[in-house]
N, C-alpha and C positions, 0 to 999 in steps of 0.2 A: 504494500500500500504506500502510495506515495502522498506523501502532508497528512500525519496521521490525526492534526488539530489536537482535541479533543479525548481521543482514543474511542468512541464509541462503536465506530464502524470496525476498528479491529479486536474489540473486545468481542466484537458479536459475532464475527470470524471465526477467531480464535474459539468462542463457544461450539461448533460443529465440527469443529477440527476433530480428528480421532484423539485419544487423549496418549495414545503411543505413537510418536515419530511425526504428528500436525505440528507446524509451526506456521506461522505466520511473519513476516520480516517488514516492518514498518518504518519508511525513512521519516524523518522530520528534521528540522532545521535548528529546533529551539530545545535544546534541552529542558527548560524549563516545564514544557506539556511533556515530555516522558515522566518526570515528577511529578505533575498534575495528575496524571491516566495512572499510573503502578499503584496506589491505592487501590484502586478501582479493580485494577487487572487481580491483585490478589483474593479482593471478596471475591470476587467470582470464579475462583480457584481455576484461571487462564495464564496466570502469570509464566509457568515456564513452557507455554505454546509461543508466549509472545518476546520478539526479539526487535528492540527500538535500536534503530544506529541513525546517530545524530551527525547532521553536518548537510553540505548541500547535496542535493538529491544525484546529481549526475554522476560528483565523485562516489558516492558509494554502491551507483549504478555499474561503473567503471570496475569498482571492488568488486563488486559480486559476479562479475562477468571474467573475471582474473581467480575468481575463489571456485569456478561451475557452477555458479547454481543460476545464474542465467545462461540460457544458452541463446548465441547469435549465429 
């Protein structure tokens, strides 16, 4: 998910995800909303589905595409 704001929409993800081997990879920009949302992610027992990496979206587009897990 890219601009994860809020976290609502990858909380809700991450809830359908199977609970072995679902993740979900959410960039955002402001570290301050992964703060916001990890509350949130733990009551609703999603937190280790959900993986925030903070910074601009392209570079960590760039990472993920050098790590496999996007393929181009």
């Amino acid at each position: 998910e890219v601009g994860m704001f809020t976290g609502t929409t990858t909380l809700a993800i991450a809830d359908v995800l199977p609970k072995e081997g679902g993740k979900i990879i959410a960039l955002e920009l402001d570290d301050y909303l992964r703060q916001l949302a990890n509350p949130f992610f733990e009551k609703a027992g999603v937190k280790e589905r959900i993986e925030v990496r903070i910074g601009k979206a392209m570079d960590s587009i760039q990472k993920m595409i050098k790590e496999g897990l996007i393929l181009v």
